[in-house]
Structure formats: structure tokens, C-alpha cells
C-alpha positions in Angstrom: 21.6 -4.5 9.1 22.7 -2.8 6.0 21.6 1.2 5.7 19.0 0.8 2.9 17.3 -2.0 4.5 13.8 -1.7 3.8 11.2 -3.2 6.7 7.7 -3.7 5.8 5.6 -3.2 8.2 1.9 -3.4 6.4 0.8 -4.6 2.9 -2.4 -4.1 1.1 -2.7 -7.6 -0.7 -6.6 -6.6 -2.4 -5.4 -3.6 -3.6 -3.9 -5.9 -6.6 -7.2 -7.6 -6.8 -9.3 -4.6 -6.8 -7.5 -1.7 -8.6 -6.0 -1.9 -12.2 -2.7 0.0 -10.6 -0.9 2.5 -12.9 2.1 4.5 -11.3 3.6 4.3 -7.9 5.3 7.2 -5.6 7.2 6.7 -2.2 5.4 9.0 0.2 7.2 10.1 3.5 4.3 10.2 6.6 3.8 12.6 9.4 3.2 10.9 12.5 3.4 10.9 16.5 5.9 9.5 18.5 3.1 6.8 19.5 2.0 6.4 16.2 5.7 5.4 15.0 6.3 3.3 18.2 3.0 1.1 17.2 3.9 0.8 13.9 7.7 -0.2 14.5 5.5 -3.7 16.4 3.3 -3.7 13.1 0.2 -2.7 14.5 -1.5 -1.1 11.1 -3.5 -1.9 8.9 -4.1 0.0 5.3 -6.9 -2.4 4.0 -9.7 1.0 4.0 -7.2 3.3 3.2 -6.9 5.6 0.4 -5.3 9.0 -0.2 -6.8 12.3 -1.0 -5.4 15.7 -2.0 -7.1 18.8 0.1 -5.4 22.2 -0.5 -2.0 21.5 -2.2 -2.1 18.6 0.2 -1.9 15.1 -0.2 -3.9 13.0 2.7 -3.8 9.1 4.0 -7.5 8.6 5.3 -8.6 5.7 7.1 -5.0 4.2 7.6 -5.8 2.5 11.4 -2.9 2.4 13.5 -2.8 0.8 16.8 -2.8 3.1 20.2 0.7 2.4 21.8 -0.2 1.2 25.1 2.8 2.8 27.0 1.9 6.1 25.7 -0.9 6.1 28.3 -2.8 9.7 28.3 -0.8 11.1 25.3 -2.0 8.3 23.2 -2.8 9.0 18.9 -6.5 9.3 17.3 -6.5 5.3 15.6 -8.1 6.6 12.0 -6.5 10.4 12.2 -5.6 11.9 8.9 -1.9 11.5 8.3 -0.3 14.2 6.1 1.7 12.4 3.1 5.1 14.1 2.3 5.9 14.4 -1.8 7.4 16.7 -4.1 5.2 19.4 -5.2 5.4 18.6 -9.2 4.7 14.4 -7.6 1.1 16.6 -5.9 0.5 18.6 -9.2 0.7 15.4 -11.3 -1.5 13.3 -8.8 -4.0 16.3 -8.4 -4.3 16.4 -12.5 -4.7 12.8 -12.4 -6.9 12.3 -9.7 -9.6 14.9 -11.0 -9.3 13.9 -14.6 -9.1 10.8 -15.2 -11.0 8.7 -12.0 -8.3 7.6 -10.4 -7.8 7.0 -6.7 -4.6 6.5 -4.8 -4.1 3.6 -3.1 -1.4 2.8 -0.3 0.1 -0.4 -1.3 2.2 -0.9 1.7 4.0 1.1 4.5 7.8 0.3 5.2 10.9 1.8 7.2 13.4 2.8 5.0 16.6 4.2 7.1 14.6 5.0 10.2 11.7 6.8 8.4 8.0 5.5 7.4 7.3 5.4 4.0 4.0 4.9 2.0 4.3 3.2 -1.2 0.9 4.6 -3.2 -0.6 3.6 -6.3 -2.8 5.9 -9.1 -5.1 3.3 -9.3 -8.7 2.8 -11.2 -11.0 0.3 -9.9 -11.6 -3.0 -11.5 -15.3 -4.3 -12.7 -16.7 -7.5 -11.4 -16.0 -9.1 -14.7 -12.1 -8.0 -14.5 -11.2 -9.5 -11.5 -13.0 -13.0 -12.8 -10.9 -12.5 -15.9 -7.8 -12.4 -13.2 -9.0 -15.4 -11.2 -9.0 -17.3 -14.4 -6.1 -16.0 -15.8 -3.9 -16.7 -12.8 -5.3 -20.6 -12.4 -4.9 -21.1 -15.9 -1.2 -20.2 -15.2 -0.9 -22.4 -12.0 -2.0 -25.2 -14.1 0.2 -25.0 -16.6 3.3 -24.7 -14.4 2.2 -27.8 -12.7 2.2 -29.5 -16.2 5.5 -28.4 -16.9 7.1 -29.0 -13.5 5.5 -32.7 -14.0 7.3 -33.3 -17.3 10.6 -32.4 -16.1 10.7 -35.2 -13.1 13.0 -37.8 -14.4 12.5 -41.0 -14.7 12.4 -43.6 -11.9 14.0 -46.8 -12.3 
């Protein structure tokens, strides 16, 4: 396995649906030894989660990951607050963003990179009932067009 092989261990597939997204940032995590054992099996999920900056401080609330079974009486807290690693001008930018503007942050997946867990968040701003019907259509009006084309290009039997 190559050095930067990236694993993913958890996506968020309705963040897409329900967030316009805007910028991205690769967030290191602090976590347990049982937390990182649970998540190396791909016992997480980020569906709930979102981030939130407390004191210079950037948060991942609601991430759920799995108690490690061998870890018996030294287990992890499930829905514990896990502290997000970025640069401070990445938490000065989010934090002027965040309490301008109405965004949220919104982990998009969670990965090994090297050995280490990594967040992938999203500045994100929610989506209104009628934008995520403006998607649906969007995206079938695109599948049916595709299938038009791919049945124009069959040759010809004989």
C-alpha cells in the first residue's frame, strides 16, 4: 500500500443533498486508542454531525463512534466531543464565516491518511425545500439524457 493511500472509513452522502457546500478543509481528530481501533473496522457514523468553534476551538459534535469491544472498562463516551486539529488562520477564517454569514460546517467524510484520522469539513449553508427539488430534477433530467445519448451510439445490428 502506497504512503499516501487515503482509506475512507465514513461518508456523509446527505450532506450533498442538504447543504449548498462552499469550501472544504482537512481537519486532523483527537481521539482514544478505542476510538481509533473502532474506527480502523468502520464503526462511525457522521450523518448528525456538525462542527462548532468554542474558545479558539474547533469541535465535531454528534460524530457516533462505536465502543471497541476489547477495550472492556476503558471503553470511549459514543457521542463525545472530538477536538478538530487546523491551523489557526483555517479557525479565524471559519469563526468569521460561521458567525457572519450562516454557515455551518459540515463533516463530509472521515479517512486515514498515513496512519492518521482525518475529517474532510465543509462551510456549508443549508438548502430550502424548493432547492433540493430543483436538484432532484436537475439530476434526472441529466440521467435521461445520457441514456438518449448512450442509445444513439449502439451500432447497428445486422
Amino acid at each position: 500500500m502506497p504512503a499516501e493511500a487515503e482509506r475512507t472509513v465514513v461518508a456523509n452522502r446527505r450532506a450533498r443533498h442538504d447543504y449548498h457546500l462552499e469550501e472544504t478543509y482537512e481537519a486532523g481528530i483527537q481521539l482514544l486508542g478505542s476510538e481509533v481501533k473502532s474506527l480502523r473496522e468502520g464503526r462511525a457514523s457522521v450523518q448528525d454531525a456538525y462542527a462548532k468553534v468554542r474558545g479558539g476551538e474547533v469541535w465535531l459534535v454528534n460524530m457516533h463512534i462505536a465502543p471497541y469491544p476489547q477495550a472492556g472498562p476503558f471503553n470511549h463516551d459514543p457521542l463525545r466531543p472530538r477536538k478538530l486539529l487546523l491551523h489557526k488562520a483555517e479557525i479565524r477564517r471559519l469563526v468569521g464565516k460561521v458567525k457572519e454569514r450562516g454557515y455551518t460546517l459540515v463533516p463530509l467524510r472521515v479517512y486515514f491518511r498515513r496512519g492518521l484520522a482525518k475529517v474532510e469539513l465543509a462551510l456549508a449553508r443549508g438548502k430550502k425545500q424548493y432547492d433540493k427539488r430543483e436538484d432532484l430534477a436537475r439530476r434526472e433530467a441529466e440521467r435521461q439524457m445520457a441514456r438518449a445519448l448512450a442509445g444513439r451510439r449502439r451500432p447497428a445490428r445486422v
